[in-house]
C-alpha positions as CSV (number, residue, x, y, z in Angstrom):
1,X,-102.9,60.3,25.6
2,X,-104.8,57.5,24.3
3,X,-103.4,53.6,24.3
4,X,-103.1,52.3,21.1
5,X,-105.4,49.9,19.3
6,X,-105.4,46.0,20.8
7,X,-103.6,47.3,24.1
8,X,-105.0,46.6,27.2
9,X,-106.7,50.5,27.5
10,X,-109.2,49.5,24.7
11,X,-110.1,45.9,25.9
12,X,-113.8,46.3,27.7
13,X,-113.8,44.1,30.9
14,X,-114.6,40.1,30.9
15,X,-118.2,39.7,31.0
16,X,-119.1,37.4,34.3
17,X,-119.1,34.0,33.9
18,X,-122.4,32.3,33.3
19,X,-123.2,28.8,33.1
20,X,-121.0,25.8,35.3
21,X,-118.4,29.0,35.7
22,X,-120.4,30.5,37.7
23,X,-120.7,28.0,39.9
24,X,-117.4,26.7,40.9
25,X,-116.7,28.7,43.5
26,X,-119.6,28.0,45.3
27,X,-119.2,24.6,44.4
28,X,-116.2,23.9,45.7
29,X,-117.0,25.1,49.0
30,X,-116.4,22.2,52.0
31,X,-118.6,22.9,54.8
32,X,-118.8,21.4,58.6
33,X,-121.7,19.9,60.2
34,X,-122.7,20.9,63.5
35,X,-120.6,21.6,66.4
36,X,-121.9,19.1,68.4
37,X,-122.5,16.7,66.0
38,X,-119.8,14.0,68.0
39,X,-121.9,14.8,71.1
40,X,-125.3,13.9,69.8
41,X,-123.5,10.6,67.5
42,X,-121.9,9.2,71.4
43,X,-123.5,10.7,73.8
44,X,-124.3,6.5,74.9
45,X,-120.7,6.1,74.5
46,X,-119.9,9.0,77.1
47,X,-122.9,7.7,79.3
48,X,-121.7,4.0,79.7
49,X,-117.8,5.2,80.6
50,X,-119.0,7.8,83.2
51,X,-121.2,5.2,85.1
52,X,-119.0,1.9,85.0
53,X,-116.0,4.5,86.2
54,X,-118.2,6.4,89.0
55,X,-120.9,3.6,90.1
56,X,-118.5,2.1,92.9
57,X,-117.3,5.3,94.2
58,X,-121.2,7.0,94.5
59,X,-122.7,3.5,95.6
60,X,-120.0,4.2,98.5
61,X,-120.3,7.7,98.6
62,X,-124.8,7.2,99.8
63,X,-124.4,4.0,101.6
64,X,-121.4,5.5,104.0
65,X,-119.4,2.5,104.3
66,X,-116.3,0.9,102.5
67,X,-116.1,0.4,99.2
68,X,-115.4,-3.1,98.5
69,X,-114.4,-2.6,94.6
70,X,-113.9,-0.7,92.0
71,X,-111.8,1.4,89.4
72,X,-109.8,3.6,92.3
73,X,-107.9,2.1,94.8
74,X,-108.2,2.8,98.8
75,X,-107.5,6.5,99.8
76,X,-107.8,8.3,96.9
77,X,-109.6,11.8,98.1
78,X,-112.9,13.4,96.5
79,X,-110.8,16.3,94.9
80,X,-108.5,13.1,93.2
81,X,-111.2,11.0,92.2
82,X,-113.0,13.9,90.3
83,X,-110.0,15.2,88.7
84,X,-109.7,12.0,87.0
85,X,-113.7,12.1,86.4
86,X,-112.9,15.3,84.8
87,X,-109.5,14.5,82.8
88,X,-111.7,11.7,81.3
89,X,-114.4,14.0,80.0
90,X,-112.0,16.8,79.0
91,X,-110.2,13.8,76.9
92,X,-113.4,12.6,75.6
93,X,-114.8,15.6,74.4
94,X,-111.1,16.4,73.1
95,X,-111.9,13.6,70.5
96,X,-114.8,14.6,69.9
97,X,-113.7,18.3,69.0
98,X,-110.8,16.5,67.0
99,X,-113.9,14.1,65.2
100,X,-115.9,17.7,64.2
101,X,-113.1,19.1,62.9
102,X,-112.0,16.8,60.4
103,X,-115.1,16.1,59.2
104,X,-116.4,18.3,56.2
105,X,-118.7,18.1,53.3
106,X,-118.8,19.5,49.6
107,X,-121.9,19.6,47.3
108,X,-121.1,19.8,43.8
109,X,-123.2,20.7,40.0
110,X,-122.1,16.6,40.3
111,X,-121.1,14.9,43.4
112,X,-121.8,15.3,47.0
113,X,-118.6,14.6,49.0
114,X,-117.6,13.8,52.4
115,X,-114.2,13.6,54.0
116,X,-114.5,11.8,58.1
117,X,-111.7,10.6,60.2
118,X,-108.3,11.2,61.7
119,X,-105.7,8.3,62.0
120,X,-107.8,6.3,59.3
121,X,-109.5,8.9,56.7
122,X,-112.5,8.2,54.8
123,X,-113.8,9.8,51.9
124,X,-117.2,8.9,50.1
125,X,-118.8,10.3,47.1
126,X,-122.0,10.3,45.3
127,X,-123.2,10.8,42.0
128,X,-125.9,13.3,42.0
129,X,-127.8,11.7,39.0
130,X,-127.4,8.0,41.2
131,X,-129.2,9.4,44.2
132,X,-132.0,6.7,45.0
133,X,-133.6,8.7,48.2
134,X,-133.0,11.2,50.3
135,X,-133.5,10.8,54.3
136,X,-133.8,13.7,57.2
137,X,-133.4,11.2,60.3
138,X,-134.0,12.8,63.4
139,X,-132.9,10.9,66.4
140,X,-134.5,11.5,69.9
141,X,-131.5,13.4,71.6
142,X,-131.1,15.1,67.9
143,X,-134.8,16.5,68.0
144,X,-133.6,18.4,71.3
145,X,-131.2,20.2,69.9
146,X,-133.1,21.0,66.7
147,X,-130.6,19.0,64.3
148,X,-130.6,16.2,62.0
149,X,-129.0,13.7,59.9
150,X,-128.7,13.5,56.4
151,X,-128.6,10.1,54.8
152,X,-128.1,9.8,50.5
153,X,-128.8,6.2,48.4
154,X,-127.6,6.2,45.8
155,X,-127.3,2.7,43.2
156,X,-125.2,-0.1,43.7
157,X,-125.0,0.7,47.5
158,X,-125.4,-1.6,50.4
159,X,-125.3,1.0,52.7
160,X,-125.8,4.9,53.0
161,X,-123.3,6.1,50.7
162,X,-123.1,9.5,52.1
163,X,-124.3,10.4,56.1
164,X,-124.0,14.2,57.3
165,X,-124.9,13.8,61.2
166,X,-125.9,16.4,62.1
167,X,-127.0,19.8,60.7
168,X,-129.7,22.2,61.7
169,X,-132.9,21.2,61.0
170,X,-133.3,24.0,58.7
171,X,-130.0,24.1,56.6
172,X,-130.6,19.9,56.5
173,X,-134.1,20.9,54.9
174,X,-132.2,23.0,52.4
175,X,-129.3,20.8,51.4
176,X,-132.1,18.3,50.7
177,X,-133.5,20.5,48.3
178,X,-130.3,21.3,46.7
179,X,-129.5,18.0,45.9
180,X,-132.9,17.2,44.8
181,X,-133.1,20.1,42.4
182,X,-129.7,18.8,41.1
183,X,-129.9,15.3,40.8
184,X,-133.3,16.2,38.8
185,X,-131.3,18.3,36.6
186,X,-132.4,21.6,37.1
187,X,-130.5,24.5,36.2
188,X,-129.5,26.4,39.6
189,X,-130.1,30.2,39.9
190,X,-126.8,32.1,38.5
191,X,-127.2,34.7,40.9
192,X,-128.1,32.4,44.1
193,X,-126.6,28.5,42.6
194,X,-126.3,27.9,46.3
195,X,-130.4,28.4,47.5
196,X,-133.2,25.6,46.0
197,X,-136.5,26.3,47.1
198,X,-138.4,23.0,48.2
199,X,-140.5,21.7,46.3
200,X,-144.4,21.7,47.0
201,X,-146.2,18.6,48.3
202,X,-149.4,17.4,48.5
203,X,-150.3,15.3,51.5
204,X,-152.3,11.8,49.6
205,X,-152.3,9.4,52.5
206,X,-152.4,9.7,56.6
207,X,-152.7,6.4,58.9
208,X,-154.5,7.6,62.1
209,X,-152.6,6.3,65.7
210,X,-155.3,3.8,66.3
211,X,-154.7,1.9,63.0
212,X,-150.7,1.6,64.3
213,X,-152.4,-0.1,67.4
214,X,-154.8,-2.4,66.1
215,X,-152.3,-3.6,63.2
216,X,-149.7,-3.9,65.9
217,X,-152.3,-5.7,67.9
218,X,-153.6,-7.9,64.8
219,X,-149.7,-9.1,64.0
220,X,-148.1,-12.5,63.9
221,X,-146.4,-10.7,67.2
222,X,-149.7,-11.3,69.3
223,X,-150.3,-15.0,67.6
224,X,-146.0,-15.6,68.7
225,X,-146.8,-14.2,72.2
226,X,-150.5,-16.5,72.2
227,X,-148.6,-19.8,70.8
228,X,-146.0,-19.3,73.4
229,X,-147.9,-18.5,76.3
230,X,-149.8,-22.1,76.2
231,X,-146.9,-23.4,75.1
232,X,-145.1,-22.4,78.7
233,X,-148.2,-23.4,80.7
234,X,-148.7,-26.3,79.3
235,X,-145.2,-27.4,80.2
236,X,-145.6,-26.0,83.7
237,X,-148.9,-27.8,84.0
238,X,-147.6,-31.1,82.9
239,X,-144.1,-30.8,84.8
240,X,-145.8,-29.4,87.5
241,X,-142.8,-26.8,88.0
242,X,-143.5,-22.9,88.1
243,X,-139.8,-22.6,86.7
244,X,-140.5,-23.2,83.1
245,X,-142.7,-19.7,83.4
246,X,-139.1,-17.8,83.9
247,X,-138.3,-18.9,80.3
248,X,-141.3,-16.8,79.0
249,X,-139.3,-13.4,80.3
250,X,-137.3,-13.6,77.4
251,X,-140.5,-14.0,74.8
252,X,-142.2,-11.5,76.4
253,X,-139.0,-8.9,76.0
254,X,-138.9,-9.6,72.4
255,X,-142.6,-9.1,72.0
256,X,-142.5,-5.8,74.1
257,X,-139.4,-5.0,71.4
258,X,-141.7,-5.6,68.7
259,X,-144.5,-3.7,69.3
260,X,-142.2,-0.9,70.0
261,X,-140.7,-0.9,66.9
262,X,-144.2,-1.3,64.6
263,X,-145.7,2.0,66.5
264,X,-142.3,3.8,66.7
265,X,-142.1,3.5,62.4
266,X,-146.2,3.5,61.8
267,X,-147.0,6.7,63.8
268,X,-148.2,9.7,62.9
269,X,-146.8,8.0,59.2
270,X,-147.6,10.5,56.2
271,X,-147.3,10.0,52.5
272,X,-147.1,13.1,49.8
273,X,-146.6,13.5,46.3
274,X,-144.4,16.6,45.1
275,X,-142.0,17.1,42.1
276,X,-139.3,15.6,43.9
277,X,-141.0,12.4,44.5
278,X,-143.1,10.2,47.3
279,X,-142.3,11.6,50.3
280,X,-143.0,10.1,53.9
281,X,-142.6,11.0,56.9
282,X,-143.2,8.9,60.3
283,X,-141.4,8.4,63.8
284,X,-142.7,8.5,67.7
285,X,-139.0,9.3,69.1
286,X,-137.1,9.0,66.4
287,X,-138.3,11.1,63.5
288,X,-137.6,10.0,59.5
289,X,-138.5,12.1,56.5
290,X,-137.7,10.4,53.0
291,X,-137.7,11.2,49.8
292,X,-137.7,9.1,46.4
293,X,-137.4,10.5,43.3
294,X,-139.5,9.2,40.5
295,X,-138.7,5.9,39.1
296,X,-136.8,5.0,41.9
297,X,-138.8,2.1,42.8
298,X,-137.8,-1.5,41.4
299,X,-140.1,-3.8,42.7
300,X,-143.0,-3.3,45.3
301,X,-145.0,-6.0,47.4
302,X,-148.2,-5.8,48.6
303,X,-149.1,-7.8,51.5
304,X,-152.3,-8.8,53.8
305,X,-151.8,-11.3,56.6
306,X,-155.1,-13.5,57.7
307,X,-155.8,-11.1,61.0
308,X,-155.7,-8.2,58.9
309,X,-158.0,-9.2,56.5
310,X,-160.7,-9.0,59.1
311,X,-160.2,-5.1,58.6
312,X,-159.0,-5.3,54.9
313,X,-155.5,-3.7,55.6
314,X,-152.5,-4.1,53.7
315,X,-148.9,-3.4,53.7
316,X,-146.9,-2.2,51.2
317,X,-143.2,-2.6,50.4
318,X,-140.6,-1.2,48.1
319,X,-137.4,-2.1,47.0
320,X,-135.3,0.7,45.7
321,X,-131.5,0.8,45.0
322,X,-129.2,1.5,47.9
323,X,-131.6,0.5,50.5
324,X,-130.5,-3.5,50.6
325,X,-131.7,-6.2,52.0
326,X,-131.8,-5.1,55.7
327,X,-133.7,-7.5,58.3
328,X,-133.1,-4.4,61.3
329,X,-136.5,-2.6,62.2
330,X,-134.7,0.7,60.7
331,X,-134.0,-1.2,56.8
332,X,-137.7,-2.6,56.9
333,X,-139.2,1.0,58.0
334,X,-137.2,2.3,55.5
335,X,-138.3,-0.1,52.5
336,X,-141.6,0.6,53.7
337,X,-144.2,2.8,51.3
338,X,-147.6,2.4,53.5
339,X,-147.6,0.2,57.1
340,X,-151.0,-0.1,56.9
341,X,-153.8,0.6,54.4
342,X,-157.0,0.4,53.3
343,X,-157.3,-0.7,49.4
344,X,-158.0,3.0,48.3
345,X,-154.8,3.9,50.1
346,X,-153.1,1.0,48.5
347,X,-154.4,2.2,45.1
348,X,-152.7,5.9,45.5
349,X,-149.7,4.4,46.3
350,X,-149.8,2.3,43.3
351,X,-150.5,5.3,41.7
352,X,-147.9,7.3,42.9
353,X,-145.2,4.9,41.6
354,X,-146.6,3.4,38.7
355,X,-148.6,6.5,37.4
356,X,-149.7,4.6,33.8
357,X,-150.9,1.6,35.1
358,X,-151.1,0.0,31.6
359,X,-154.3,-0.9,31.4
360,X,-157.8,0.5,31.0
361,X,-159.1,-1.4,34.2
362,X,-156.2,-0.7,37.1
363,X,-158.5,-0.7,39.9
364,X,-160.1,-3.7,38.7
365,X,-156.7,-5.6,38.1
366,X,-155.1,-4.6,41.2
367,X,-157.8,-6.1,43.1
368,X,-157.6,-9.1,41.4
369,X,-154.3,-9.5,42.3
370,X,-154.4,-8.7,45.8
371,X,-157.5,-10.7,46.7
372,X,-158.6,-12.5,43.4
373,X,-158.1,-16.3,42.3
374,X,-158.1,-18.0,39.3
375,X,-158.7,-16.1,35.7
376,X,-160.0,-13.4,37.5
377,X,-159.0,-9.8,34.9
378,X,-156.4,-12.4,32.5
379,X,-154.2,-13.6,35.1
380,X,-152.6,-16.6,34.4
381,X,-152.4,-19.3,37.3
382,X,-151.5,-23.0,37.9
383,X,-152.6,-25.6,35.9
384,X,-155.3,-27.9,37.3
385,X,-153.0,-30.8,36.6
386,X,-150.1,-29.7,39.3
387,X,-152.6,-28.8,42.3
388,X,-151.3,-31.1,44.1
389,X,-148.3,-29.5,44.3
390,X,-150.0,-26.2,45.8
391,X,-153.3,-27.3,47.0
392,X,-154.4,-24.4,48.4
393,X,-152.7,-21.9,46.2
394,X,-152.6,-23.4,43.0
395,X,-155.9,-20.9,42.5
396,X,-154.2,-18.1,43.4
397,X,-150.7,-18.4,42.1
398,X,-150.7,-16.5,38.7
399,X,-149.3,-13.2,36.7
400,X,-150.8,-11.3,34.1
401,X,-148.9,-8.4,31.9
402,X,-149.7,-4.6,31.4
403,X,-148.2,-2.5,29.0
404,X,-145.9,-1.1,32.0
405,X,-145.5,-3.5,34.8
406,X,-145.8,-7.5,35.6
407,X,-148.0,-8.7,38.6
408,X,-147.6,-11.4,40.3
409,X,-149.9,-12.8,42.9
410,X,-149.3,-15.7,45.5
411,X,-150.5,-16.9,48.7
412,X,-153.9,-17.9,50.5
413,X,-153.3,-16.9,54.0
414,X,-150.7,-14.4,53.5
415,X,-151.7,-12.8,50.0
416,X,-149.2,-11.3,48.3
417,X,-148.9,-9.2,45.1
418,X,-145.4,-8.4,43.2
419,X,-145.8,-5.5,41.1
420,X,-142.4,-4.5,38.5
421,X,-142.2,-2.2,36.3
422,X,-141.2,-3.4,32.8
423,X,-137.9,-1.3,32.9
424,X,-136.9,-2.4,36.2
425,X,-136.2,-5.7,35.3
426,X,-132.8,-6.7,35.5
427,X,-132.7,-10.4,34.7
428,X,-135.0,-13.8,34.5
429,X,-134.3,-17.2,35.5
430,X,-136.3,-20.3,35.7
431,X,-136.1,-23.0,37.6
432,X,-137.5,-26.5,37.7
433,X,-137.1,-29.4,40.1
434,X,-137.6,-32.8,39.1
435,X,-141.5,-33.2,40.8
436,X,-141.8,-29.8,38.5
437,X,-140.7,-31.3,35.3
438,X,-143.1,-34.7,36.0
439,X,-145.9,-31.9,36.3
440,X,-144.6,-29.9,33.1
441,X,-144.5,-26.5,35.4
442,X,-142.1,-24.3,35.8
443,X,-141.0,-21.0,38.7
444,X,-139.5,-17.9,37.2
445,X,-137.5,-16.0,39.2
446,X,-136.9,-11.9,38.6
447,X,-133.7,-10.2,39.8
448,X,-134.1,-6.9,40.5
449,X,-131.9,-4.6,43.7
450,X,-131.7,-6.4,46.9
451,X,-134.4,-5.8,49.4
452,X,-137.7,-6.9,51.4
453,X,-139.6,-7.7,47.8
454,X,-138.2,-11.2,45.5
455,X,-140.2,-11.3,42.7
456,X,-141.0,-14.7,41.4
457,X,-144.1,-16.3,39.6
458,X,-144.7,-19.6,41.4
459,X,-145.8,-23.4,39.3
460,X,-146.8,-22.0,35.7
461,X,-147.2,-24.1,33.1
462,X,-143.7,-24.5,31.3
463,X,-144.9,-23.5,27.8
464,X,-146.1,-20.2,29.3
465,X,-143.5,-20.5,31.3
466,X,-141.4,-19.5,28.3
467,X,-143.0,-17.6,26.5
468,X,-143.5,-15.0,29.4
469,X,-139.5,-15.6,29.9
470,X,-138.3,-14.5,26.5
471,X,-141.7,-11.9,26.4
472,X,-140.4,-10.2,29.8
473,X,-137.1,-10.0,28.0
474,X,-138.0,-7.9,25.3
475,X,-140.9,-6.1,26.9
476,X,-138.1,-4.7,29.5
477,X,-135.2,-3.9,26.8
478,X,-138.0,-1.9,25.1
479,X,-139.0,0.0,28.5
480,X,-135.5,1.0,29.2
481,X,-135.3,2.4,25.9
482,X,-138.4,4.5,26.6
483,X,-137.6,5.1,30.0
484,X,-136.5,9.0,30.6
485,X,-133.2,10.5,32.0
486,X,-132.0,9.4,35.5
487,X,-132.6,13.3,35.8
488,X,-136.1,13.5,35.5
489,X,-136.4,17.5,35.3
490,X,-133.8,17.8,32.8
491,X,-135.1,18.3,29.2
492,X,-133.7,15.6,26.4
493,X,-131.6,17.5,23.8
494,X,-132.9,17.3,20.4
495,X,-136.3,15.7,21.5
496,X,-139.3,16.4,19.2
497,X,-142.2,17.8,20.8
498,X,-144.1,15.1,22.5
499,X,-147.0,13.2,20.7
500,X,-148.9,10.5,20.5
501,X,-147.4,8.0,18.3
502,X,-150.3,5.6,18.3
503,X,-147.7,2.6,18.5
504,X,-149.3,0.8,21.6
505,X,-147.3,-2.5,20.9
506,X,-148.1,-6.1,21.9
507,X,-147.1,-7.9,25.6
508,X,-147.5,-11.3,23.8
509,X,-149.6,-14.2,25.0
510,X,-148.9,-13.9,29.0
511,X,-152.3,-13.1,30.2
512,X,-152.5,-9.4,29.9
513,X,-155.0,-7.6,31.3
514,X,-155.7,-5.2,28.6
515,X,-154.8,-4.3,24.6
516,X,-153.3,-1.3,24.3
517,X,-154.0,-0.7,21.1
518,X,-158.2,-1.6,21.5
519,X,-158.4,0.8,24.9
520,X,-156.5,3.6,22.5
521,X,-153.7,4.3,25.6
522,X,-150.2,5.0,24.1
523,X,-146.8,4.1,25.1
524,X,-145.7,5.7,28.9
525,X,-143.3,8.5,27.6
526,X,-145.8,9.5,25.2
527,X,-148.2,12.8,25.3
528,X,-151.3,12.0,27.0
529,X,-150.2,9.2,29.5
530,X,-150.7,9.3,33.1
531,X,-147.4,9.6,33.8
532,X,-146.6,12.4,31.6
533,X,-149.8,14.3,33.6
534,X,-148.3,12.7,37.0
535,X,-144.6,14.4,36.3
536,X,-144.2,17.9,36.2
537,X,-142.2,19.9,33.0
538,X,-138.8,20.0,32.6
539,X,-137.4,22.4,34.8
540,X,-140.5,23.4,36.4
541,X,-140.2,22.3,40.7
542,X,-142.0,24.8,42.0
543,X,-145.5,23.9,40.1
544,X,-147.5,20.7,41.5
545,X,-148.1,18.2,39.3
546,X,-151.7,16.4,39.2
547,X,-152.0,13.6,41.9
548,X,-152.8,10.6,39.7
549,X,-155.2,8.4,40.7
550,X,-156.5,4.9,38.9
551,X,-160.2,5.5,38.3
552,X,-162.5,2.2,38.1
553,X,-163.9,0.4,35.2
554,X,-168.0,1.8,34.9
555,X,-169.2,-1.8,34.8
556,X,-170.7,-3.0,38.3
557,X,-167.7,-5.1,38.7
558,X,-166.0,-3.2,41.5
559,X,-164.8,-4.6,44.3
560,X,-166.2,-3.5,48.6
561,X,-164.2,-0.5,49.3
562,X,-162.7,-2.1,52.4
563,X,-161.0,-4.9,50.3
564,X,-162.5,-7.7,52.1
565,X,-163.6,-10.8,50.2
C-alpha cells in the first residue's frame, strides 16, 4: 500500500544543515578548565594559611620546649592539632572544588563566554571580531603541571576581558587558534567547526641572553643604584655614622627587583610573523606567548636611552586596545614589541606593523627619525626663533607625514620616535601656553588607546601647527575609510577585484617624506602595496604570507648598520 501524494511516506528526509546550523550545537557547548585550575590560581594562598597556623606548634615540636604562643592553646595532642591541620585543608580544597565547578566557558561563531563564581557570579563576554590579542601565560607552578592561562583583549577594555586559568597546554594552544581563525573571519570546517589548525609562523627576530644582560646592565637601574650609592657614602662620610648605609638595603632590594623583572620578560624573547599576526614569545619562570592580529597596533614608540646608544639598541613599544595604561612589570612586558634591538631589528618590526610604509625611502626615514635632527628626509622641527624654549631639542623635535602613518621624533638624550598609523588616530588637540603664544609655537597632542606610547608633536610653529591639525583630520577619516574589516580573513561582499587605482592623493604641506603620486606607490588597500603582499588571501591561514621588509633607498645615503651616530 503506497501513502498518498504530500503525506509524510513521500517526503525525502531533511538535508543536514550547513552553514551557522551546523554549528550550534557545537557552539553552544560550555566547557571547564582544568581540574586543578583553583590549586595552581592559590596555591600562595594555601601556603601562607598552613605556615602562620603550624609555625608555633613545629618551632615547638624541634626545639623540645614549651611553646610560648600560638594559634592552639596548652594541651592540645598531636592527633588534635593535625585534625584541625587537616579539617583546614579538606575545607580549603572544598572551595576550591566548589571554585572549578562553577566555573565554565563557551566559544561561540561570535562571542567567547565565561561564567566564574558562587555567592557573587560573574559573567564576561567578548566579541570575537573585538579581540585585540591573544595571550598563553604560563606561570612557574603552571609550567609543572603542563597547563596554562588564556587571557583575550579585546577594545574598550582596561583589563583582560576574558581569563581561562588553566587549560592544558595543548587544548590552550587550540582554543587559541579557534578564536583566531574566527575573529579573522574564516569559515570553520562543517564537518569538524570545533578543530582550527594553527596558523604557520615564521620566526623574524631572536634577542640572544647576553643582550638581556648588557641592556639590563646599561639601564637607568645601574645609573639609580650608582647615584644612590655615593649618595649614602657621602652622607656616611660626612656624618661620620655607618647607619645611614642600612637605608641603602631598601635601594638595593628594588634594584635586585628590577633586574629581575627586565631578564625575566627579555629572555629567550622571540618575535614571528604568521597569518594571525606578530607573535612573541618570552619568559625565564614565567612563560608568555602573545598574539596580535593585524592592525591591532595604535601607536608604537621607539626608544634609545644614552647608555644604549653606546651599542645602538632600541626599545620598542606598542599600544594596542585592551592592554591600558599599566605601570606593573607584567602591563609594560606586555605593551612591549622588541626589549632590545639593533636598527635592522627595529626595521622588521616596523615592518611587521606598518607593512606600506608610505614612502619610497622607509629605511632612510625611519632613521631619521630615530637618530636624525633637523630637515633631515622632510621632517619638520622647531623654529630657530623658539630654541630657547628647547635648547637642546629644538633640533630634534619635528614630524613629517607618509601616505600611511605620522612620525614624530623628540628628545636628545633619550630619543624617541612616535609612529601612528593614519587610521588609528582617534582625535587631535593643541595646546598653547602663554611663553608658546609669545614664540608663535604650538604642541599637538594625539589621542589614541591608553598605554605606554602618548603621541604628541612638541613646539611647531603654529601655522604648521594647523595645518597638520586639520591635514591629520582628514588624512585619518580617509584611512578609516580604506581601512579593511576588523576580520581581516573575511572577504568584503560585493568588492571588485583589486587594482590599482592610481589615486595616490596628497598629505598636504606637513613635511612629508615622499609624493605618492611621483614614486608611483598607490593607496594601502590597493593591488600591489606591501601590505596587500604582507597579508595573506581571504580565507587562506594555512599559507605564509611574504615577510615584508623596508628595502633602502640605492643612494649612498644609508645609515651604519648598528644605528649609532
Amino acid at each position: 500500500m503506497t501513502a498518498p501524494p504530500g503525506s509524510s511516506g513521500d517526503l525525502p528526509a531533511a538535508p543536514a544543515p550547513d552553514g551557522p546550523e551546523a554549528t550550534a550545537p557545537a557552539a553552544d557547548t560550555w566547557h571547564r578548565v582544568h581540574f586543578i585550575s583553583p590549586l595552581v590560581r592559590g596555591w600562595i594562598a594555601l601556603v601562607a594559611i598552613l605556615y602562620f597556623v603550624g609555625r608555633d606548634w613545629f618551632e615547638g615540636l624541634f626545639s623540645g620546649g614549651p611553646r610560648e604562643r600560638g594559634p592552639l592553646p596548652e594541651g592540645i595532642g598531636l592527633l588534635v592539632a593535625g585534625g584541625i591541620v587537616l579539617g583546614v585543608v579538606v575545607v580549603i580544597a572544598a572551595a576550591f572544588l566548589v571554585s572549578w565547578y562553577f566555573t565554565r566557558y563557551q566559544v561561540t561563531a561570535e562571542h567567547v563566554r565565561v561564567h566564574s563564581g558562587v555567592v557573587f557570579r560573574q559573567q564576561r563576554q567578548a566579541r570575537l571580531d573585538r579581540v585585540q590579542a591573544i595571550d598563553i601565560v604560563q606561570p612557574f607552578l603552571a609550567r609543572i603541571f603542563g597547563l596554562a592561562e588564556l587571557k583575550f583583549e579585546v577594545a574598550d577594555a582596561g583589563e583582560s576581558a576574558v581569563r581561562l586559568a588553566f587549560l592544558k597546554l595543548a587544548d590552550a594552544r587550540r582554543l587559541r587558534a579557534t578564536i583566531l581563525a574566527r575573529a579573522a573571519g574564516v569559515d570553520p570546517d562543517p564537518e569538524h567547526p570545533e578543530e582550527s589548525v594553527e596558523a604557520p609562523e615564521r620566526e623574524v627576530v631572536a634577542i640572544p641572553p647576553a643582550r638581556v644582560v648588557g641592556a639590563a646592565v646599561l639601564s637607568g637601574t645601574t645609573v639609580a643604584l650608582v647615584v644612590a650609592a655615593a649618595v649614602v657614602t657621602t652622607l656616611g662620610v660626612v656624618l661620620e655614622t655607618p647607619i645611614i648605609a642600612t637605608s641603602f638595603i631598601p635601594i638595593l632590594i628594588g634594584v635586585v627587583g628590577a633586574y629581575w623583572s627586565a631578564l625575566n620578560t627579555g629572555y629567550n624573547f622571540r618575535a614571528a610573523t604568521s597569518p594571525d599576526g606578530i607573535r612573541m614569545r618570552y619568559g625565564l619562570l614565567d612563560t608568555r606567548s602573545q598574539t596580535v592580529p593585524p592592525g591591532r597596533v595604535q601607536a608604537l614608540s621607539i626608544l634609545q636611552s644614552p647608555l644604549w646608544r653606546l651599542k645602538g639598541w632600541y626599545r620598542v613599544t606598542v599600544n594596542v586596545a585592551g592592554y591600558g595604561a599599566s605601570v606593573s612589570s607584567e602591563g609594560q612586558a606586555r605593551a612591549t614589541l622588541l626589549p632590545v634591538g639593533t636598527r635592522d631589528e627595529v626595521l622588521q618590526i616596523l615592518a611587521l606593523v606598518l607593512p606600506d610604509p608610505g614612502t619610497p625611502r622607509p629605511v632612510e626615514v625611519f632613521t631619521a627619525g630615530m637618530a636624525g635632527r633637523d630637515g633631515d628626509e622632510g621632517f619638520v622641527t622647531t623654529p630657530r626663533r623658539a630654541r630657547w624654549l628647547a635648547p637642546l631639542a629644538w633640533r630634534r623635535n619635528g614630524f613629517v607625514g607618509t601616505r600611511t602613518a605620522l612620525l614624530m621624533r623628540s628628545g636628545v638624550l633619550w630619543r624617541q620616535l612616535v609612529v601612528v598609523p593614519h587610521e588609528r588616530t582617534q582625535s587631535l588637540s593643541i595646546e598653547q601656553g602663554p611663553v608658546d603664544r609669545r614664540f608663535r609655537v604650538s604642541n599637538l597632542q594625539f589621542q589614541t588607546t591608553p598605554g605606554p606610547v602618548s603621541p604628541r608633536v612638541l613646539l611647531a610653529d603654529s601655522a604648521t601647527a594647523w595645518e597638520l591639525f586639520h591635514g591629520q583630520a582628514a588624512r585619518a577619516a580617509e584611512a578609516r575609510r580604506r581601512s579593511g574589516p576588523e576580520q581581516w580573513m573575511k572577504p568584503v561582499p560585493g568588492a571588485p577585484p583589486a587594482a590599482a587605482t592610481g589615486d595616490t592623493g596628497d598629505t598636504g604641506d606637513t613635511g612629508d617624506a615622499g609624493d605618492a603620486e611621483d614614486a608611483g606607490q598607490t593607496r594601502p588597500g590597493d593591488a600591489g602595496t606591501p601590505q596587500d603582499a604582507a597579508r595573506p588571501a581571504p580565507g587562506v591561514r594555512d599559507v605564509m604570507p611574504e615577510v615584508p621588509l623596508y628595502a633602502p633607498a640605492t643612494d649612498g645615503t644609508e645609515e651604519p648598520a648598528d644605528g649609532r651616530r
